[in-house]
C-alpha positions as a Markdown table, in Angstrom:
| # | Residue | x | y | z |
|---|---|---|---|---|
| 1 | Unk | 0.0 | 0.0 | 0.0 |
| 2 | Unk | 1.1 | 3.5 | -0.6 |
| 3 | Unk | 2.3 | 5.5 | 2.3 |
| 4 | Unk | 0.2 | 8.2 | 3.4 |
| 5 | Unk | 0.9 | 11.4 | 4.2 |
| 6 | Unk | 0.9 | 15.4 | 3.5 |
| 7 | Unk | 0.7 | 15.9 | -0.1 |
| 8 | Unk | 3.2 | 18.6 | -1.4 |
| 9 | Unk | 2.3 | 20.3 | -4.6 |
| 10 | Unk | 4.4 | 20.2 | -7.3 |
| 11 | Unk | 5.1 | 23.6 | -8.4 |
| 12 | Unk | 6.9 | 22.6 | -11.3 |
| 13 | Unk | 3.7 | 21.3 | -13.2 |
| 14 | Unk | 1.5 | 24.8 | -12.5 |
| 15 | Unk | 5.0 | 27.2 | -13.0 |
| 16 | Unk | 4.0 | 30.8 | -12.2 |
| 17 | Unk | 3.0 | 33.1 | -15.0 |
| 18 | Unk | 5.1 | 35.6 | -16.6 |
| 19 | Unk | 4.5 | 39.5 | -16.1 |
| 20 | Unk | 3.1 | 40.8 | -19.4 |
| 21 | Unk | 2.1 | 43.9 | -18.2 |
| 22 | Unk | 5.6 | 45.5 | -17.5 |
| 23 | Unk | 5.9 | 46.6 | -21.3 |
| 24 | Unk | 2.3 | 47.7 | -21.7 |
| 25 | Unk | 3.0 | 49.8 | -18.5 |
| 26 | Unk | 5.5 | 51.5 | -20.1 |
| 27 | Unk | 3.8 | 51.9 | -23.9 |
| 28 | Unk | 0.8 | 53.2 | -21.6 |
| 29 | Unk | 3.6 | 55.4 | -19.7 |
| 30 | Unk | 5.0 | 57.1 | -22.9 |
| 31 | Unk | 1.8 | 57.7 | -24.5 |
| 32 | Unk | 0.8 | 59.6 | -21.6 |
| 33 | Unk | 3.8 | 62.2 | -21.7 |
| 34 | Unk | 3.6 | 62.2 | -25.1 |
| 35 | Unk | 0.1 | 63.8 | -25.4 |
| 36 | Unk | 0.6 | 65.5 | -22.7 |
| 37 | Unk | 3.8 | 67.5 | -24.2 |
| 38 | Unk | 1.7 | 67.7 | -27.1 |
| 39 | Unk | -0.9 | 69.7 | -24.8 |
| 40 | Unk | 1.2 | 72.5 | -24.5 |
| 41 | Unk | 1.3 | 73.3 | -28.3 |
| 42 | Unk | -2.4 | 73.1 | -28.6 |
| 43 | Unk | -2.7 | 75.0 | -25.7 |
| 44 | Unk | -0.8 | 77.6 | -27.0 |
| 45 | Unk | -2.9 | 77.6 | -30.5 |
| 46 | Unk | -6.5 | 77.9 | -28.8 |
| 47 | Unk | -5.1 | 80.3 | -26.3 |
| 48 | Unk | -5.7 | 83.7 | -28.0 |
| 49 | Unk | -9.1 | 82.8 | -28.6 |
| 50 | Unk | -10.7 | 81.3 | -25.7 |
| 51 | Unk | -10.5 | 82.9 | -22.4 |
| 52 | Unk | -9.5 | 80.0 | -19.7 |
| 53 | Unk | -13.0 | 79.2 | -18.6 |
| 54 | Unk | -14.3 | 78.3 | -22.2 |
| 55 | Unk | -11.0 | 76.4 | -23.1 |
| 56 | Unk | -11.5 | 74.2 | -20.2 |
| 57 | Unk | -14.6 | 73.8 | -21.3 |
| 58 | Unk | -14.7 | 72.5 | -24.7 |
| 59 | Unk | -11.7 | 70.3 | -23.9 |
| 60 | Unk | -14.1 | 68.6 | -21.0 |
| 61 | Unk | -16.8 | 68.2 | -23.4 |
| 62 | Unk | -14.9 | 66.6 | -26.1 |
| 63 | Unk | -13.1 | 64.5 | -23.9 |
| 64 | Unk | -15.9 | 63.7 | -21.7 |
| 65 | Unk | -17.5 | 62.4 | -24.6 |
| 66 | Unk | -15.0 | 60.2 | -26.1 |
| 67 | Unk | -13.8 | 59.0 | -22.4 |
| 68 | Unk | -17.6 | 57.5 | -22.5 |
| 69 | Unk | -17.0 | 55.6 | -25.7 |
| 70 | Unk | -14.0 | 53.9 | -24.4 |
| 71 | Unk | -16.0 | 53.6 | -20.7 |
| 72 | Unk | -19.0 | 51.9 | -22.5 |
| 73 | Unk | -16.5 | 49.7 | -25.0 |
| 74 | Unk | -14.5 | 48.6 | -22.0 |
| 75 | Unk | -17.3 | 48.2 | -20.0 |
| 76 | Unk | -18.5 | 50.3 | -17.1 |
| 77 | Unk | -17.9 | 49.4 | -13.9 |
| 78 | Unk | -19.3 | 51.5 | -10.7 |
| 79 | Unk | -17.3 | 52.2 | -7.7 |
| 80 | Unk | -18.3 | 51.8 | -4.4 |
| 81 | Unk | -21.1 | 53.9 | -3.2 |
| 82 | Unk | -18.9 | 55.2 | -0.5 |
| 83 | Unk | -16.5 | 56.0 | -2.5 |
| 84 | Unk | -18.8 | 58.3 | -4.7 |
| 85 | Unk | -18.4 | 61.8 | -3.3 |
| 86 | Unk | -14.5 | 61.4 | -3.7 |
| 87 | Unk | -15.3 | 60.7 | -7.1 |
| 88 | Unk | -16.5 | 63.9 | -7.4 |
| 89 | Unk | -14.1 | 66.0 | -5.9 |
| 90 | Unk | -11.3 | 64.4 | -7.4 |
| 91 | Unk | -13.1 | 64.7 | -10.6 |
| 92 | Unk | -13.9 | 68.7 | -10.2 |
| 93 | Unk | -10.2 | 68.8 | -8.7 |
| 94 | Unk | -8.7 | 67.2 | -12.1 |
| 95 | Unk | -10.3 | 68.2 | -14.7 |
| 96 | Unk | -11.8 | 71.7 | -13.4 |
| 97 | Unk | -9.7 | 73.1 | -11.0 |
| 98 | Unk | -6.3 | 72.3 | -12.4 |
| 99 | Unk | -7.4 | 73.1 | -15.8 |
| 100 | Unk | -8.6 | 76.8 | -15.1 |
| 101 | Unk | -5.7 | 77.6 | -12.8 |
| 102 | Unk | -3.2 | 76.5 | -15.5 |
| 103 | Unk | -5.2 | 78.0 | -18.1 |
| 104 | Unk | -5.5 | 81.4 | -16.4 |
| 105 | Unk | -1.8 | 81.0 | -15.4 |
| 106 | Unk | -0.3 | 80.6 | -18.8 |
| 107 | Unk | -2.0 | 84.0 | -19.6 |
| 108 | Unk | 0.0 | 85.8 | -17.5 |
| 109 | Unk | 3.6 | 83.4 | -17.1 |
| 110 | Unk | 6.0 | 82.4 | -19.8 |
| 111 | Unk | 6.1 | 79.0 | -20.1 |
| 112 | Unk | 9.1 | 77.7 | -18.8 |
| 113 | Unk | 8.1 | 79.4 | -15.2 |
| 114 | Unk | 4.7 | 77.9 | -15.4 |
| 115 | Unk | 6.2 | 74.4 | -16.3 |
| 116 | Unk | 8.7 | 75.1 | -13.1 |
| 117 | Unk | 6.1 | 75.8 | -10.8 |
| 118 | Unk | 3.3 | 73.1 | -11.8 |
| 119 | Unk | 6.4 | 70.5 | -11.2 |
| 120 | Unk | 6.6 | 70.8 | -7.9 |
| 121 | Unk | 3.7 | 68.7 | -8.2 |
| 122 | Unk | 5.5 | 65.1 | -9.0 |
| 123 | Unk | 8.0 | 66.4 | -6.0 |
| 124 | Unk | 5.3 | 66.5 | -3.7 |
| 125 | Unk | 3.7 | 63.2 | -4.7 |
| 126 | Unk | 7.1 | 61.4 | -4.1 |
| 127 | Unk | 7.1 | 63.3 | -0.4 |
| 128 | Unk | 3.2 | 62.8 | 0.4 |
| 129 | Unk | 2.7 | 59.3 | -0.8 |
| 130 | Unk | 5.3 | 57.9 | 0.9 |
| 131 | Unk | 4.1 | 59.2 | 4.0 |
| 132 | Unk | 0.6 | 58.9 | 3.8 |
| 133 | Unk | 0.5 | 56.2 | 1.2 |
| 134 | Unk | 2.9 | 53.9 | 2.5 |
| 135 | Unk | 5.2 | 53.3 | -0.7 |
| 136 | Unk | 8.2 | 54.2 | 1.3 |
| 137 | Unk | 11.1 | 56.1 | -0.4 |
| 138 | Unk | 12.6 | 54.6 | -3.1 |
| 139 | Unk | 16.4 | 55.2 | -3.1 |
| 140 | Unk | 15.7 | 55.7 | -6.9 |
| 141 | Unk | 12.4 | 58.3 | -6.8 |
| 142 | Unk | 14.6 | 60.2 | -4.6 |
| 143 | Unk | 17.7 | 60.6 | -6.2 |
| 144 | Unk | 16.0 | 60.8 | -9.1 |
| 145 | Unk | 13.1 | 62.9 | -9.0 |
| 146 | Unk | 15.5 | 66.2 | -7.9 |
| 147 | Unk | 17.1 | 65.4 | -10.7 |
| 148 | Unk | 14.5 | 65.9 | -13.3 |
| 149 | Unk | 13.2 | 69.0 | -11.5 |
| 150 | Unk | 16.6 | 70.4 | -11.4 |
| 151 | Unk | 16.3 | 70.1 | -15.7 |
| 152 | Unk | 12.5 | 71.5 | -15.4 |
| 153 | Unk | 14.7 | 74.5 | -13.8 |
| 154 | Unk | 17.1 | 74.9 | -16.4 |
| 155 | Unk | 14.6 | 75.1 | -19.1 |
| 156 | Unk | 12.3 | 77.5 | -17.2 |
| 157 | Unk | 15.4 | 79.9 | -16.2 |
| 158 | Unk | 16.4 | 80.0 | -19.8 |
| 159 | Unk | 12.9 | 81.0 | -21.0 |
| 160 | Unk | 12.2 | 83.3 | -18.5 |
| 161 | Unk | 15.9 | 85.1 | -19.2 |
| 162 | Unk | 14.6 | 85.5 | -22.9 |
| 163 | Unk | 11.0 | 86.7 | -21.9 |
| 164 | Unk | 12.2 | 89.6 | -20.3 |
| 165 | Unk | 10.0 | 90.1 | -17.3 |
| 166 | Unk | 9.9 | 89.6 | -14.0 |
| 167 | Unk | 6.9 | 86.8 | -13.2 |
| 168 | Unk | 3.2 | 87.6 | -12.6 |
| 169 | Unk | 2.3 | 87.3 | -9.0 |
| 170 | Unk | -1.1 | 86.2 | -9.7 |
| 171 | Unk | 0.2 | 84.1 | -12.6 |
| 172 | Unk | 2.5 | 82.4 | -9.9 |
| 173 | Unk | 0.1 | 81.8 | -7.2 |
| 174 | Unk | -2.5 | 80.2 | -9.7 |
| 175 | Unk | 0.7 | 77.9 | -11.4 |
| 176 | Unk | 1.0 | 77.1 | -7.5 |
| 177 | Unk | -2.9 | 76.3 | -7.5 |
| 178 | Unk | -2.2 | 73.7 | -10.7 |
| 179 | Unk | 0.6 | 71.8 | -8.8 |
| 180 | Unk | -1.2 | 71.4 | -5.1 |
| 181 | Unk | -4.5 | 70.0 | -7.4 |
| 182 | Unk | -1.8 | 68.4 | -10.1 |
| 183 | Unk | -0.4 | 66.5 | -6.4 |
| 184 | Unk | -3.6 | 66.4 | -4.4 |
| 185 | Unk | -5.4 | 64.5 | -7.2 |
| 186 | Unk | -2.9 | 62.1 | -8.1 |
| 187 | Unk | -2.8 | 60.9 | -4.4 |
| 188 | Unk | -6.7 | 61.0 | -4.5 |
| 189 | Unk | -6.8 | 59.0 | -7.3 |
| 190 | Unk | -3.9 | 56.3 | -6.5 |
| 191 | Unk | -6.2 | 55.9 | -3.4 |
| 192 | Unk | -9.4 | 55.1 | -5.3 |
| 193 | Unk | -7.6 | 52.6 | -7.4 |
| 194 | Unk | -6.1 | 50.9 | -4.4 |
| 195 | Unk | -9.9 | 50.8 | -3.1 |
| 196 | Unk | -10.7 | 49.1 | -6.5 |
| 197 | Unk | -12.3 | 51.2 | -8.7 |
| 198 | Unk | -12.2 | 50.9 | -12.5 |
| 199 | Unk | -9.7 | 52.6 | -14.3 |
| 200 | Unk | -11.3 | 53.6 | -17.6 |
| 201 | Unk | -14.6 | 53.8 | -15.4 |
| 202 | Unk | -13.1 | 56.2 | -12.7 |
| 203 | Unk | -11.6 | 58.4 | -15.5 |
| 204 | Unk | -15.0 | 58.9 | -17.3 |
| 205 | Unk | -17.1 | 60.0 | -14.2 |
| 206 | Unk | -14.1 | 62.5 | -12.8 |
| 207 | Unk | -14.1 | 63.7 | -16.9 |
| 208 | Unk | -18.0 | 64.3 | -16.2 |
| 209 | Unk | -18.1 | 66.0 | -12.9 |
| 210 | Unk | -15.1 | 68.3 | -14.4 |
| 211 | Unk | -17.3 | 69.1 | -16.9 |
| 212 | Unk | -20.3 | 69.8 | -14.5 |
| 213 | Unk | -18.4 | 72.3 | -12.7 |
| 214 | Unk | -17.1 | 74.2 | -15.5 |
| 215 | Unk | -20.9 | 75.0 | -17.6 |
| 216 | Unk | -21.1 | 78.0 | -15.9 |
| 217 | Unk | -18.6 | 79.1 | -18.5 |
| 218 | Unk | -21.1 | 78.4 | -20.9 |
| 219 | Unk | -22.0 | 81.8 | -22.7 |
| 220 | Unk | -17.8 | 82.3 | -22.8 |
| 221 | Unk | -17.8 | 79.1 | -24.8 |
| 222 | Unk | -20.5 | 79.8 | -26.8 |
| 223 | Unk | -19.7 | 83.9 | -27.5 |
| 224 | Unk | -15.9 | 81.8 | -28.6 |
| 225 | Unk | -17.1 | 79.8 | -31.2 |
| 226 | Unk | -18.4 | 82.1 | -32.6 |
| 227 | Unk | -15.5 | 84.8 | -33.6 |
| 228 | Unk | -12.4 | 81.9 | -33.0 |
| 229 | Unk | -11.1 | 80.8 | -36.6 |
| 230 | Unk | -11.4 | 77.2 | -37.1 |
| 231 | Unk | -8.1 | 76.0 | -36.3 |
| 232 | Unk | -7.8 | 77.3 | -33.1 |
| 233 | Unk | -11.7 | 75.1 | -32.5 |
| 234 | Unk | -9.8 | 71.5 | -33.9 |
| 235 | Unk | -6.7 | 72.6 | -31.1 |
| 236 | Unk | -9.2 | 72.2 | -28.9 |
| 237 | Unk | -11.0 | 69.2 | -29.9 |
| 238 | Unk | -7.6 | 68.1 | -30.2 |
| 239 | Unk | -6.6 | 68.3 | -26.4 |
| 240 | Unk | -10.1 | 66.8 | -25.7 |
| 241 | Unk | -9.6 | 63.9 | -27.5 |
| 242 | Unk | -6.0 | 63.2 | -27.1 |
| 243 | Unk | -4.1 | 64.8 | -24.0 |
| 244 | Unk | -7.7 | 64.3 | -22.1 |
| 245 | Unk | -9.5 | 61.4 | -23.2 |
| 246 | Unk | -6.4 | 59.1 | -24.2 |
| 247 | Unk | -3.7 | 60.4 | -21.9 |
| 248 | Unk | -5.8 | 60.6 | -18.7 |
| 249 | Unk | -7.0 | 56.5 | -19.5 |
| 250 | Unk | -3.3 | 55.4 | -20.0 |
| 251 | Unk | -2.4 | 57.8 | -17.0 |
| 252 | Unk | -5.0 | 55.5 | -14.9 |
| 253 | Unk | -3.6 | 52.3 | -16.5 |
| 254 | Unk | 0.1 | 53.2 | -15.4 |
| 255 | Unk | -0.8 | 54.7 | -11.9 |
| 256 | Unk | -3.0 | 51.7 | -11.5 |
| 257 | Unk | 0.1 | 49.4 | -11.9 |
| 258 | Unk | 2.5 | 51.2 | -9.9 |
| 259 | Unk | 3.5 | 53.6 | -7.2 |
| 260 | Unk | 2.3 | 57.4 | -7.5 |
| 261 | Unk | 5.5 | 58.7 | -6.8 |
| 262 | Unk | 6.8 | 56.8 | -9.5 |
| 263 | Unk | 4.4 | 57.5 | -11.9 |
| 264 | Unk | 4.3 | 61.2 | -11.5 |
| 265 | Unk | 7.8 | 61.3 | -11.9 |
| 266 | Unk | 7.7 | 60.4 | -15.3 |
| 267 | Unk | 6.0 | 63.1 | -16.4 |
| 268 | Unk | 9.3 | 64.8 | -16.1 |
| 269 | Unk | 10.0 | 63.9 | -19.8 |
| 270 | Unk | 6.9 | 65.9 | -20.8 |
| 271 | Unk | 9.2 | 69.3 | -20.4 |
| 272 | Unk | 12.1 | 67.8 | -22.9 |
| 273 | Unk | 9.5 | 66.3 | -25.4 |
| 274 | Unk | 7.7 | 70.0 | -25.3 |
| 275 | Unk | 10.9 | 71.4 | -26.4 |
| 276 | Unk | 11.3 | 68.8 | -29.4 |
| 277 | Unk | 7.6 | 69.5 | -30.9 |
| 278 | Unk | 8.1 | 73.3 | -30.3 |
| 279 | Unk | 11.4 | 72.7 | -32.7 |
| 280 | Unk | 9.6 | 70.4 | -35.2 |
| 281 | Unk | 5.9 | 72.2 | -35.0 |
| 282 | Unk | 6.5 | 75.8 | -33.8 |
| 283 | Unk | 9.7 | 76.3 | -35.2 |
| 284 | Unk | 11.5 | 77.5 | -31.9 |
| 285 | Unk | 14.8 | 76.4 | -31.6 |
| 286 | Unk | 15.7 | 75.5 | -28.2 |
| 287 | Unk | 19.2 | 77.0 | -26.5 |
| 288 | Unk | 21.8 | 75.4 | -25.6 |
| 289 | Unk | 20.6 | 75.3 | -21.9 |
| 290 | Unk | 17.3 | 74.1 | -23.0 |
| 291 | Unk | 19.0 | 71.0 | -24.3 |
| 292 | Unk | 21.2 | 70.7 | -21.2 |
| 293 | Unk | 17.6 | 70.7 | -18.8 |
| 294 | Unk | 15.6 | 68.1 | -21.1 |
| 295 | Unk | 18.7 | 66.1 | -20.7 |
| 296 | Unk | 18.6 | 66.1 | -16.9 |
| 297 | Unk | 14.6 | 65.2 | -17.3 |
| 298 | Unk | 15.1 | 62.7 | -19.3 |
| 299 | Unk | 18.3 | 61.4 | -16.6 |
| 300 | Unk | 16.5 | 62.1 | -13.4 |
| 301 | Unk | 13.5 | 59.9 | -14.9 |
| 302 | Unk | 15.8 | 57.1 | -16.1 |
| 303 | Unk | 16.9 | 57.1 | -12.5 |
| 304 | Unk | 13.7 | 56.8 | -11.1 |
| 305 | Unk | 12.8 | 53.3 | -13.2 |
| 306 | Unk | 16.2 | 52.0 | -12.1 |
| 307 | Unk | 16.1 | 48.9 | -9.6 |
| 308 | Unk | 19.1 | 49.3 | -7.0 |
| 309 | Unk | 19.3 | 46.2 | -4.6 |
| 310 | Unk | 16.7 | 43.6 | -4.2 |
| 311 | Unk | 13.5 | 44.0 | -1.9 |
| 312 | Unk | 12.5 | 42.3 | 0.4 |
């Protein structure tokens, strides 16, 4: 007869998958800056036309709508009912708040100190969630973070030099406004995630409480479309559709699958991909200095996606 005993499994016949998701994470990853960068070109095309309220607007709308075809085609999923009223506020937070204070900042600030200011905001991710979080500090996230800030400074010192003008107070204090809602959000939303809401679902209903809070900007939109050329209109169905409705989704997918002090600190390449499309699109050569501080972004975010040691 057979002894009997404890059965022990044999691993070797159920071997553990492999990760697939580490390159979709980081196809998802440079999508996201991508757009993003891409924002600040058709930013700067709508801009003379639409006050800041009406942008913000339009861009919700479109993007709003076209985050609810890739809801509905992935397949909606509601969050807990607890969880709704953070839905909300994150959502008006995103996509309102952070949007108008940019907006109405980029009236008044050259870009390079507007970019300098609104990243603070991946800085105080990488501070805030590893407090209050719990994803500890990465020896990584913290060498490399400063880094990439350090070449956000370079390129903002260089294009405030050539501006001119001292800095906007009120221009400042509503870049300031972008970067605690930029940081406040992200940490919101990393939250809800962990909690287990749906991605793609999560983005649409912030997308559509954004765009709630901003229709009192209504008659602004509507008295816009009616004097703005049409090109400056497609900019902004533009950064609906693309730097909202597809970047924000693969923003969701990334931060969903890794820290939010990591993840935020990737969008330190959007400065140094800006700079590229201004050269190719805009025609504006950067400086020599320029080059020098998309180098250190691009460095300080290499840094950050390095492994040093072995966890436990």
């Amino acid at each position: 007869m057979p002894k009997t005993g404890r059965v022990q499994r044999d691993d070797s016949l159920n071997p553990p998958k492999p990760r697939t998701q580490g390159p979709l994470v980081l196809v998802a990853a440079l999508v996201t800056v991508v757009l993003w960068a891409s924002a600040f070109i058709g930013i700067r095309g709508a801009g003379p036309h639409y006050d800041p309220g009406a942008l913000a607007l339009l861009r919700m709308a479109v993007g709003s709508a076209a985050l609810a075809i890739i809801a509905v085609r992935h397949g909606i999923r509601l969050p807990a009912r607890r969880h709704w009223w953070l839905v909300a506020v994150w959502g008006i937070g995103w996509f309102c708040v952070y949007n108008l204070a940019l907006n109405a900042a980029e009236r008044t600030l050259d870009a390079g100190t507007a970019a300098m200011v609104v990243n603070l905001a991946p800085l105080m991710v990488v501070v805030f969630s590893g407090l209050f979080l719990r994803e500890g500090f990465p020896k990584p996230l913290i060498v490399g973070a400063p880094i990439a800030f350090l070449g956000v400074v370079l390129i903002g010192m260089n294009s405030s030099t050539s501006a001119g003008e001292g800095p906007d107070i009120t221009g400042l204090l509503l870049a300031l406004l972008a970067a605690v809602m930029y940081a406040g959000c992200t940490l919101l939303q990393k939250h809800l995630l962990s909690a287990g809401s749906d991605a793609t679902t999560l983005t649409f209903l912030g997308a559509v409480a954004g765009t709630v809070a901003l229709l009192p900007w209504t008659g602004s939109l509507i008295g816009a479309l009616q004097t703005a050329p049409l090109d400056s209109t497609l900019w902004v169905v533009y950064l609906g559709i693309f730097p909202t409705a597809i970047a924000f989704t693969t923003w969701a997918y990334v931060l969903q699958r890794s820290t939010a002090g990591q993840t935020s600190a990737t969008t330190y390449v959007v400065p140094a991909i800006a700079i590229l499309m201004s050269w190719a699109i805009l025609g504006e050569v950067p400086t020599p200095l320029m080059f020098v501080g998309g180098a250190l972004c691009l460095l300080g975010v290499l840094v950050t996606r390095m492994r040093w040691g072995r966890r436990a």
